[in-house]
Backbone bond lengths (Angstrom), bond angles and torsions (degrees), N, CA, C in turn:
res aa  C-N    CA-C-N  psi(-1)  N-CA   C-N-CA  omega(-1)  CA-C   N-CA-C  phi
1 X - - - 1.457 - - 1.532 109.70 -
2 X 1.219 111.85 131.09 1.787 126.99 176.73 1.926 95.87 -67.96
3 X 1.312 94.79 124.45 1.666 99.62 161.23 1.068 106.15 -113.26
4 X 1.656 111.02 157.92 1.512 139.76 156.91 1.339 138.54 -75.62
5 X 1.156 112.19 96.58 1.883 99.70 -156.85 1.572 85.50 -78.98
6 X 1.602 98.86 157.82 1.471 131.18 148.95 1.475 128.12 -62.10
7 X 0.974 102.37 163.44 1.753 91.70 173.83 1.089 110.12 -53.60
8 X 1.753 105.42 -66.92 1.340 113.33 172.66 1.602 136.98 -21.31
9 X 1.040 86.18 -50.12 1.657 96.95 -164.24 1.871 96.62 -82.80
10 X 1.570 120.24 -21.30 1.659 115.50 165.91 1.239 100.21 -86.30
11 X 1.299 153.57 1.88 1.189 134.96 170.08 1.680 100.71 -93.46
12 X 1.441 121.75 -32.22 1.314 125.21 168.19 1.553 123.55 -35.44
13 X 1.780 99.98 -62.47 1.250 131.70 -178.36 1.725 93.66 -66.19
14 X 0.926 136.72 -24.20 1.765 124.00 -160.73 1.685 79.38 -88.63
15 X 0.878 130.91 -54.37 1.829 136.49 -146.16 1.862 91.55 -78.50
16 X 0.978 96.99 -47.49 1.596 101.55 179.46 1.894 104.82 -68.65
17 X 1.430 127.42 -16.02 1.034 133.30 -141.56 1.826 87.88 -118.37
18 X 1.300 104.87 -47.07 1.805 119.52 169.61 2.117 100.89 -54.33
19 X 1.084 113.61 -51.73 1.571 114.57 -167.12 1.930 94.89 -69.26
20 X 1.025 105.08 -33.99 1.612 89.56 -153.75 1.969 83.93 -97.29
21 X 1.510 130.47 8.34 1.286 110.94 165.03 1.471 112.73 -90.64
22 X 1.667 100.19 -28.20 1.572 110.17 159.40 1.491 118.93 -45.76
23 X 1.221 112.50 -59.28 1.670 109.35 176.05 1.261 121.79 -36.91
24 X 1.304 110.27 -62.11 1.285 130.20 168.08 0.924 132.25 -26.48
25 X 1.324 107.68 -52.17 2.033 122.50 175.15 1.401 96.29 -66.35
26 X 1.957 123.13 -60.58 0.633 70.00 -167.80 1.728 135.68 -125.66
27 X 1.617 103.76 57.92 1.448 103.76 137.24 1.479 130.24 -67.21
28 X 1.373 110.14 -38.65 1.207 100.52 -175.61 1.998 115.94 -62.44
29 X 1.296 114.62 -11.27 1.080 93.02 174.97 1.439 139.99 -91.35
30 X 1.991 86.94 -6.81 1.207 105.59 171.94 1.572 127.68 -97.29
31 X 1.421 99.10 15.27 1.617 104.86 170.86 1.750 108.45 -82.49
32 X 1.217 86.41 130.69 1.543 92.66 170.65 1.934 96.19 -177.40
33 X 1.400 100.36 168.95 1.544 111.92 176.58 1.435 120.34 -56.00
34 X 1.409 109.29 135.18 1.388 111.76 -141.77 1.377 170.08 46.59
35 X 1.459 99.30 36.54 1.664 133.10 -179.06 1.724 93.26 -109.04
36 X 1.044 76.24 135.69 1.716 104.46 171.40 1.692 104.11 -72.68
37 X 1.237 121.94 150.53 1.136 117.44 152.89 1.718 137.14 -82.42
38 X 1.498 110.04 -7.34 1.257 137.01 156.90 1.675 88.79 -69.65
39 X 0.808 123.73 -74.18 1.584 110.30 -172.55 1.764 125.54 -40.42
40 X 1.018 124.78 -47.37 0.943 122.48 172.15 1.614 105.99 -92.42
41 X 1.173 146.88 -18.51 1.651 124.85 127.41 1.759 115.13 -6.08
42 X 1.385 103.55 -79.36 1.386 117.07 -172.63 1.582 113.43 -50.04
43 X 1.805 115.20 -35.97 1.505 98.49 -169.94 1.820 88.00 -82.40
44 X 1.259 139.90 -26.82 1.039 135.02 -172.64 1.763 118.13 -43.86
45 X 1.663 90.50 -64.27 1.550 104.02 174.67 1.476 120.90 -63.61
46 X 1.542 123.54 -41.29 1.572 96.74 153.67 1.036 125.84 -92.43
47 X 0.859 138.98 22.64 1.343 131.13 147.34 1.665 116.13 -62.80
48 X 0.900 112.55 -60.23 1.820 130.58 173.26 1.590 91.63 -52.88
49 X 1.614 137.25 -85.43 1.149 120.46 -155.29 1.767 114.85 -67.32
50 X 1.375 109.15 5.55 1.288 106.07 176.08 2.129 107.93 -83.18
51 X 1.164 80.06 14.83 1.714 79.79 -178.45 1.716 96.60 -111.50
52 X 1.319 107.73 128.06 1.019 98.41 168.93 1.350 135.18 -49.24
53 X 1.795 138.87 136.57 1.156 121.91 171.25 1.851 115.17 94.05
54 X 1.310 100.74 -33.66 1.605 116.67 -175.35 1.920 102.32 -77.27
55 X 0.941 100.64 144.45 1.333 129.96 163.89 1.608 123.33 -108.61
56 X 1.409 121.63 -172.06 1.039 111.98 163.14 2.189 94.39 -141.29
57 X 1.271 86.16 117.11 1.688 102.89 -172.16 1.861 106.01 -53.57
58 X 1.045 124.80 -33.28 1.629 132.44 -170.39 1.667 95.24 -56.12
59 X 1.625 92.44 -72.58 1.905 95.87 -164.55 1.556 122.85 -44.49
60 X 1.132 95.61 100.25 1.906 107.13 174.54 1.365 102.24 94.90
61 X 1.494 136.51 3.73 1.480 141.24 150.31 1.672 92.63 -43.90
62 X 1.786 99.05 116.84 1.502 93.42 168.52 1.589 120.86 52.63
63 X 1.454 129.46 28.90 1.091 127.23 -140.32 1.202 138.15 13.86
64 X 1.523 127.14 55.88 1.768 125.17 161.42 1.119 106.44 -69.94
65 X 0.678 92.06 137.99 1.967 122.88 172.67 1.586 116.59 -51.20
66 X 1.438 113.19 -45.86 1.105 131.19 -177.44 1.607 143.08 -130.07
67 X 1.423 123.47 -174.13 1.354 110.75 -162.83 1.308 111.10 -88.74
68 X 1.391 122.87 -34.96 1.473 130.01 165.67 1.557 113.28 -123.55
69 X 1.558 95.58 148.61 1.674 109.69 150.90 1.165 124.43 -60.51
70 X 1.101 115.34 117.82 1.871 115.70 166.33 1.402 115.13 -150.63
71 X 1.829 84.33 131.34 1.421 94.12 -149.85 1.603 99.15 -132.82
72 X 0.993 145.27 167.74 1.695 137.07 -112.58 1.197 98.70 -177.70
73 X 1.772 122.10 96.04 1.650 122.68 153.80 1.493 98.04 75.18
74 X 1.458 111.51 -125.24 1.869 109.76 -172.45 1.518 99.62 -90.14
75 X 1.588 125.45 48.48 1.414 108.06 165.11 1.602 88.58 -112.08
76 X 1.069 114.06 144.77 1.787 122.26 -168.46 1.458 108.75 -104.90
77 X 1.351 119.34 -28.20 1.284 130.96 168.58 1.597 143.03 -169.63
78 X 0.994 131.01 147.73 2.128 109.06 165.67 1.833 95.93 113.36
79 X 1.980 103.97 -14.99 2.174 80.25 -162.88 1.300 106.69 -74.90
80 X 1.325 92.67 147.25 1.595 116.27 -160.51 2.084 91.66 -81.53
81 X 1.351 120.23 117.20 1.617 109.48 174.35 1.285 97.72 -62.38
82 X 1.270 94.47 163.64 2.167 126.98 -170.66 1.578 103.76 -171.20
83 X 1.440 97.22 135.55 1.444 110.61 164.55 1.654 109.87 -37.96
84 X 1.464 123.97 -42.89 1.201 103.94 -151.54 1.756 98.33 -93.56
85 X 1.354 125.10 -17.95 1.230 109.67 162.85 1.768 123.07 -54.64
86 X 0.841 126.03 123.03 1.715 145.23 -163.40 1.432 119.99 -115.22
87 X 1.460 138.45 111.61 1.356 124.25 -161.96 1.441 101.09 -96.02
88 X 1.424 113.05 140.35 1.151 131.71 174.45 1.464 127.87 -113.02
89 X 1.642 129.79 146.22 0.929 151.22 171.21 1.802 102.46 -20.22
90 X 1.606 131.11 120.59 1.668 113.89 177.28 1.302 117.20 76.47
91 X 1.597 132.16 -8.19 0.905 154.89 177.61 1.984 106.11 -58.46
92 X 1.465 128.98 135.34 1.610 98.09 162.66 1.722 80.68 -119.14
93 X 1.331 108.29 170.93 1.469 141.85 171.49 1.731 128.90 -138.80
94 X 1.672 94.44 103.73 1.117 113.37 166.98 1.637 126.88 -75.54
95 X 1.576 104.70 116.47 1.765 109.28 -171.80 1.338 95.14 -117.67
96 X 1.064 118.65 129.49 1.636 138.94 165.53 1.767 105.72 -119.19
97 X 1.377 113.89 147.53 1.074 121.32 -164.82 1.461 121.34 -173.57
98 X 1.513 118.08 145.13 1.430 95.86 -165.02 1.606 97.96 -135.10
99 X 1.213 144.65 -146.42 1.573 150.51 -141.51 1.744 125.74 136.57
100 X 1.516 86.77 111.76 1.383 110.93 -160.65 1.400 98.86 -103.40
101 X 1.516 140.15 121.95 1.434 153.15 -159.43 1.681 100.15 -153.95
102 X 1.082 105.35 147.76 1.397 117.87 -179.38 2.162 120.83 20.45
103 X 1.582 108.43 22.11 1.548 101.35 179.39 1.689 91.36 114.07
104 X 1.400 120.19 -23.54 1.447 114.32 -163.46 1.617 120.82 -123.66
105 X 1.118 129.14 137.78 1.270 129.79 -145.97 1.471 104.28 -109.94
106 X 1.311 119.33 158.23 1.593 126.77 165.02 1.648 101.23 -135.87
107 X 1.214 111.17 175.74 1.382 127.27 -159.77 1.813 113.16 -160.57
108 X 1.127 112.42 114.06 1.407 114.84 171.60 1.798 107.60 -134.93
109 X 1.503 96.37 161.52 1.430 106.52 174.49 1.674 99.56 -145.16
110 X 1.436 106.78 133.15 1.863 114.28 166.09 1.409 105.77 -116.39
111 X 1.207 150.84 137.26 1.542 136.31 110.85 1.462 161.44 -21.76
112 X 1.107 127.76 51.90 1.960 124.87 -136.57 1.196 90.55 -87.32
113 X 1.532 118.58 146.35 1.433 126.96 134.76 1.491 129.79 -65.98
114 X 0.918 119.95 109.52 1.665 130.24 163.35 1.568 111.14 -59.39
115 X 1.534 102.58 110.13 2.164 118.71 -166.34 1.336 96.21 35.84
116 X 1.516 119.41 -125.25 1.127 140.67 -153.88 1.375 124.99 -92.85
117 X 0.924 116.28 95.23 2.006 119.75 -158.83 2.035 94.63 -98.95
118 X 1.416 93.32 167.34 1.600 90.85 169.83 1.075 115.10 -89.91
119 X 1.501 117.84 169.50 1.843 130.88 -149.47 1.858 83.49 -82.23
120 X 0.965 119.51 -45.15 1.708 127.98 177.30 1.786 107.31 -40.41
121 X 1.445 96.97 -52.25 1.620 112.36 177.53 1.603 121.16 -46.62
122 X 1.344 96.55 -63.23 1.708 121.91 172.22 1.294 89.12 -31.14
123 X 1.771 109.73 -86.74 1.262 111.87 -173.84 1.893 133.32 -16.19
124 X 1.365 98.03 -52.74 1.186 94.42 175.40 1.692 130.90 -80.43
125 X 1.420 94.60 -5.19 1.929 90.59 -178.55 1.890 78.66 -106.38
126 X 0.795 144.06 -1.59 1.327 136.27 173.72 1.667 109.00 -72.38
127 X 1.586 114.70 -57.80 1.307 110.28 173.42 1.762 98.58 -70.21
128 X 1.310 130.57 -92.59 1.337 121.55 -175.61 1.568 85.97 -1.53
129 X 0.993 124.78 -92.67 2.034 100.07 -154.40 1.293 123.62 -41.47
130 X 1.526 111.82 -35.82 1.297 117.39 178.65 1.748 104.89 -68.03
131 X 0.956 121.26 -50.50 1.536 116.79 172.65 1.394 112.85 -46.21
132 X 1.093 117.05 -34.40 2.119 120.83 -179.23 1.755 92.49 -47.99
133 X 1.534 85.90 -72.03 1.861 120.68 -154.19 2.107 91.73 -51.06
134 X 1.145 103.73 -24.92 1.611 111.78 -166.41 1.856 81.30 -78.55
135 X 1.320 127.17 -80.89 1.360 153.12 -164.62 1.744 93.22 -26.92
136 X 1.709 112.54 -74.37 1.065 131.84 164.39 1.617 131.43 -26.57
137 X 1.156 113.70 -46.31 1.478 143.07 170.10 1.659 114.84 -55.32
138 X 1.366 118.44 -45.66 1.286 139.91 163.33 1.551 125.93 -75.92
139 X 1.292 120.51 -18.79 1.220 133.80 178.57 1.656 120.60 -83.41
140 X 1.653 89.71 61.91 1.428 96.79 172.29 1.348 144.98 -149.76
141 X 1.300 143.19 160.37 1.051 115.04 -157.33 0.937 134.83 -64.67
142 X 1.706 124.25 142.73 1.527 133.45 -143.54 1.198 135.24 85.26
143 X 1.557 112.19 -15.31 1.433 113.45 -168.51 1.825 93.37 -91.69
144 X 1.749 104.97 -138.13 1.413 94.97 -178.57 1.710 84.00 -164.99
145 X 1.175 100.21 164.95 1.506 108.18 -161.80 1.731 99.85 -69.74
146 X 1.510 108.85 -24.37 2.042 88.56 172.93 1.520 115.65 -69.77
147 X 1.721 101.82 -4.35 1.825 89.51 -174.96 2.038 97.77 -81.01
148 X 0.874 92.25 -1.55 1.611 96.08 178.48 1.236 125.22 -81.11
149 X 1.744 118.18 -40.26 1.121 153.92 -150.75 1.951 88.51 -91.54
150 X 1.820 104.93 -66.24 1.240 91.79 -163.87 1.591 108.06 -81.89
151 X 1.485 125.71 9.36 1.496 112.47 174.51 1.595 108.22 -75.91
152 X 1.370 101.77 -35.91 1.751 99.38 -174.51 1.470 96.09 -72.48
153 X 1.071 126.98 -26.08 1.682 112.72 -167.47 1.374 125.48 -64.08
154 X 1.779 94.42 -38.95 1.845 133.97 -172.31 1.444 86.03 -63.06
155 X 1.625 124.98 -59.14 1.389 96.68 -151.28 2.042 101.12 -98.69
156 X 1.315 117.88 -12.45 1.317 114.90 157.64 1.705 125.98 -29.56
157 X 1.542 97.91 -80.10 1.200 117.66 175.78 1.706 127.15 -67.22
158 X 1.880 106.84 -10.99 1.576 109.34 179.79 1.701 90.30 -81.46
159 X 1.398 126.14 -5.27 1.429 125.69 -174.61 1.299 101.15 -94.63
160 X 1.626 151.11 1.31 1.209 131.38 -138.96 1.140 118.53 64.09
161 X 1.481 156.76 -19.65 1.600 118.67 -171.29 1.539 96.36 -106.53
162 X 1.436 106.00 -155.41 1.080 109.92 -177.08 1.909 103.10 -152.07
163 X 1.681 122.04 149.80 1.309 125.14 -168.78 1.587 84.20 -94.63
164 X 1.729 74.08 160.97 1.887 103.72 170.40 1.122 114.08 -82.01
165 X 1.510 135.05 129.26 1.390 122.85 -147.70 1.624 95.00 -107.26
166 X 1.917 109.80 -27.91 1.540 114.33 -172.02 1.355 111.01 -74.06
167 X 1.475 134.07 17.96 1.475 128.60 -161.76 1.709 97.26 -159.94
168 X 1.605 97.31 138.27 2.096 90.32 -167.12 1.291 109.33 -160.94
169 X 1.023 130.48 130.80 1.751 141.20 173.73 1.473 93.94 -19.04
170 X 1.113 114.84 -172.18 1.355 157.14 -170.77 1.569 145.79 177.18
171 X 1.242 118.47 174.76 1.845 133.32 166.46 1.290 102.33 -75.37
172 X 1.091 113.89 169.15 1.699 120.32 -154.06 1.433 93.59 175.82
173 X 1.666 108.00 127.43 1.377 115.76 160.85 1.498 116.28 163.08
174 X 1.441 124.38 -88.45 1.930 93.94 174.42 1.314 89.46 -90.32
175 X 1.372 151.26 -21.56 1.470 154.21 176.91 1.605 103.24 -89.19
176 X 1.802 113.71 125.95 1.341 106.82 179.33 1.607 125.12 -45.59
177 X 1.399 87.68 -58.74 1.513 126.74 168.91 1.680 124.38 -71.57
178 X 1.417 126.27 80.35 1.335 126.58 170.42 1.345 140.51 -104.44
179 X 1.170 130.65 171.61 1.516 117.17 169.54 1.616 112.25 -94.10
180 X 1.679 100.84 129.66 1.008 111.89 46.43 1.633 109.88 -131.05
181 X 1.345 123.49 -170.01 1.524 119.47 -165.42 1.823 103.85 -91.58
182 X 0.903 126.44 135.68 1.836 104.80 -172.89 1.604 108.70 -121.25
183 X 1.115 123.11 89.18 1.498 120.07 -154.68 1.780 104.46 -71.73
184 X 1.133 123.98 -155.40 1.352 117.65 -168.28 2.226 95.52 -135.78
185 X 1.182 97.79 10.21 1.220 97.12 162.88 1.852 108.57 -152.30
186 X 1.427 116.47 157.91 1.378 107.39 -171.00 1.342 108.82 -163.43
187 X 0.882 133.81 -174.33 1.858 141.07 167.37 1.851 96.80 -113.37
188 X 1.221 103.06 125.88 2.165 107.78 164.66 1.523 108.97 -56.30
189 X 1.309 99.21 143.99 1.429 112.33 -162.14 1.718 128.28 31.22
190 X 1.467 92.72 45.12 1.509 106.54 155.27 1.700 117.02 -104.50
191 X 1.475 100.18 161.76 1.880 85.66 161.70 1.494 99.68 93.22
192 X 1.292 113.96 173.36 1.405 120.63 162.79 1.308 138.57 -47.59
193 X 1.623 136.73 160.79 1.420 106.42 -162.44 1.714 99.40 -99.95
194 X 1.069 130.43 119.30 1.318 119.87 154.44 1.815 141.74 -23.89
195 X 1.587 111.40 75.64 1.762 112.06 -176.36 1.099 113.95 -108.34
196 X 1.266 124.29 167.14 1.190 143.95 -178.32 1.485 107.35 -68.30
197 X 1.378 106.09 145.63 1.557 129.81 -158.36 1.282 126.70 41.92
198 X 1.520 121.00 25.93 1.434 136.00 136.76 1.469 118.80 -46.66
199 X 1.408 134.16 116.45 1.155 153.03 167.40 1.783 117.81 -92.64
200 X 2.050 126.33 105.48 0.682 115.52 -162.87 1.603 102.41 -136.33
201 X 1.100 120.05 136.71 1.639 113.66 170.68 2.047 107.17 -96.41
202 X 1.090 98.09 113.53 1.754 130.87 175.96 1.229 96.26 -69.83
203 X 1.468 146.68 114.07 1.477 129.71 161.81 1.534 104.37 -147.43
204 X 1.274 118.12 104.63 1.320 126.70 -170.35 1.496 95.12 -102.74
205 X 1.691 103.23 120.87 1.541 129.44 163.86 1.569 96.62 -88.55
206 X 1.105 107.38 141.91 1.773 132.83 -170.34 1.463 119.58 -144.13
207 X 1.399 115.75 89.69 1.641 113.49 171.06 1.510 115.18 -85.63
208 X 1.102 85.13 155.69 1.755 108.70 178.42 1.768 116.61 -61.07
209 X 1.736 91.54 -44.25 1.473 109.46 -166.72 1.646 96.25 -111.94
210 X 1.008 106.31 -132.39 1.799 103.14 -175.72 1.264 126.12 -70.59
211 X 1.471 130.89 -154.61 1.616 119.63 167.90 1.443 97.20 -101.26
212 X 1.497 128.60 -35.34 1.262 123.23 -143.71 1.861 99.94 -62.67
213 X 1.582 116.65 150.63 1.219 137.37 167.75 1.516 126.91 -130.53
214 X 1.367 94.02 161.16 2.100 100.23 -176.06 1.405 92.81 -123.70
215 X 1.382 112.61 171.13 1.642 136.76 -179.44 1.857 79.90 -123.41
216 X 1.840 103.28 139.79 1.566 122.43 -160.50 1.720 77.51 -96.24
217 X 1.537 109.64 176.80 1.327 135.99 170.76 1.850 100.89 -50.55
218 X 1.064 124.19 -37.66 1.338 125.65 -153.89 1.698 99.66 -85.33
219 X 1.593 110.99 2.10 1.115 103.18 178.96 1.940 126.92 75.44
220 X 1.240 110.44 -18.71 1.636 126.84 167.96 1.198 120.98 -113.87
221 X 1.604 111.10 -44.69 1.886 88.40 -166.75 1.584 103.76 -79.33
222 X 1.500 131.42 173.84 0.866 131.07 -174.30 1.914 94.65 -153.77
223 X 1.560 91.09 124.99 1.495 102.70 -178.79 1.413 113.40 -107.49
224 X 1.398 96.52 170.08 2.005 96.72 168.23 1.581 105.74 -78.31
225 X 1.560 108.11 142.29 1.455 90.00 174.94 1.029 125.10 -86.90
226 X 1.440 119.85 -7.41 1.752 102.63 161.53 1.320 119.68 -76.98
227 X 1.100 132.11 13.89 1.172 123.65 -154.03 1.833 142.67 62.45
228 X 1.480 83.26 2.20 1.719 77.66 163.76 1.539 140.81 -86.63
229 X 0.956 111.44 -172.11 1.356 100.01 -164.81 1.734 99.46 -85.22
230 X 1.430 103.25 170.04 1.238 125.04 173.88 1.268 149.10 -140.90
231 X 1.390 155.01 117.95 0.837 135.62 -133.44 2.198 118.99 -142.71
232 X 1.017 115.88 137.21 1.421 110.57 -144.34 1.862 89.84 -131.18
233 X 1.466 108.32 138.94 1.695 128.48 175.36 1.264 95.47 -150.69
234 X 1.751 97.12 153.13 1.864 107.83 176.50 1.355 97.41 177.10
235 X 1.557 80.30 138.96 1.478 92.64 -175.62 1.411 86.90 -139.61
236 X 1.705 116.59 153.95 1.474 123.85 166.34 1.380 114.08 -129.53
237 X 1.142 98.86 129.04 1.935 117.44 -157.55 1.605 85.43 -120.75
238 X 1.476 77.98 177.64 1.415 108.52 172.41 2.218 120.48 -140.32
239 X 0.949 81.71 137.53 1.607 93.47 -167.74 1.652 110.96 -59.97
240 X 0.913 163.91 104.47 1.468 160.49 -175.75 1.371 110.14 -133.21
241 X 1.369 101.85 171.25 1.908 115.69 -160.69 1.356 108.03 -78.51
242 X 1.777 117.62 -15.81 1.117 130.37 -156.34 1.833 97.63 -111.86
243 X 0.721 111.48 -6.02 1.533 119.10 179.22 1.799 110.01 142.50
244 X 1.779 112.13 -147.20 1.324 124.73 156.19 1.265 127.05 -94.45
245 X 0.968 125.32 114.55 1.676 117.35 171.10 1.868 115.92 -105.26
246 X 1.080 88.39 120.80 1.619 112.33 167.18 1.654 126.02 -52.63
247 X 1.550 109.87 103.35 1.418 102.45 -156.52 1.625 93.28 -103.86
248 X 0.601 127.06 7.38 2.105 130.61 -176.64 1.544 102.48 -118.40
249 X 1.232 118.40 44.67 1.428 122.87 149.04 1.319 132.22 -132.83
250 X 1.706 119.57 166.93 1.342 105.44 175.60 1.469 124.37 -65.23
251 X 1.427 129.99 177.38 1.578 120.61 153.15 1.329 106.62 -54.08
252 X 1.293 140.67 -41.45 1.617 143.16 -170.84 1.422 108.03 -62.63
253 X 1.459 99.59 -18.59 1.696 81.14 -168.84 1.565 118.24 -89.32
């Protein structure tokens, strides 16, 4: 069932949504060659419990192990950080991450390059953003969650790649995981109807090479199966009369 947030409960989600864009930064500033991904796990999680009240929604979600996803080149989503993963030179890194505040959750995903990536690389976390901002753009009232689905797809695939069709946004709010399901490709005015004070996380996965994907031995990460690379953005908004507003950012942004 689709819920209706309250004010309350989107001003919840924005504050919970402000801590976990903080996290974010700042892993991203600490990615570079030779950081563990257990390492920046660790600045993630205190960082988040240094806020009062905040949690971090991942750890023991479904039993994960840990505070963030990080996921590496053609892994698209789910890798569990470990000391022995090691970032390297050309390397990109996918962080997904979530934040639990007052009962209610937020959800973001970035992509970083590790130093010097190829000009091909750029390219692809360049559109992946543009596919978010496309996804986002459509998410409004009246439309319906395929006008969401096929904006990221239109400008995915007008780039060459193609989205993961087995893995898809979602509802978000005292349950990580809500309805409705928001895939990353769709038909306009299919799907549910887009209303006001709907709370949804947008997160368009983007391969290089095909859509198709596997789940690894470890049971979580999940790669492209050809091996190409992949690339992951998310933002979780909320639907309003006045447009979309972006709840996984700082005040600065």
């Amino acid at each position: 069932m689709v819920t209706i947030k309250s004010t309350r409960e989107i001003e919840t989600m924005a504050s919970a949504g402000r801590v976990l864009a903080g996290a974010l930064a700042l892993v991203a500033e600490n990615v570079k060659p030779g950081v563990s991904t257990e390492q920046l796990d660790d600045l993630a999680e205190e960082f988040i419990l240094s806020h009062p009240g905040a949690r971090p929604s991942f750890k023991g979600l479904y039993d994960f192990p840990k505070s963030l996803c990080t996921s590496i080149n053609n892994e698209v989503v789910h890798g569990i950080p470990s000391s022995a993963r090691v970032l390297v030179d050309g390397d990109i890194l996918s962080v997904d991450c979530g934040v639990c505040l007052g009962g209610l959750h937020a959800d973001s995903a970035t992509t970083i390059p590790v130093g010097e990536v190829a000009d091909a690389t750029k390219q692809l976390l360049q559109v992946t953003r543009e596919s978010l901002d496309a996804g986002i753009g459509a998410a409004v009232v009246g439309n319906h969650v395929g006008d969401i689905g096929h904006a990221v797809r239109q400008v995915a695939e007008a780039a060459g790649y193609s989205v993961v069709r087995d893995l898809v946004g979602h509802g978000i709010g005292t349950s990580f995981h809500e309805e409705p399901q928001v895939p990353n490709y769709g038909e306009p005015k299919r799907g549910p109807r887009l209303v006001a004070g709907m709370t949804i996380a947008i997160e368009p996965m983007v391969n290089a090479g095909a859509h198709e994907i596997k789940t690894l031995a470890d049971k979580w990460t999940i790669v492209t199966s050809d091996g190409s690379l992949s690339a992951h953005f998310e933002h979780t908004v909320v639907i309003e009369d006045g447009g979309t507003r972006i709840l996984t950012q700082s005040s600065q942004s």
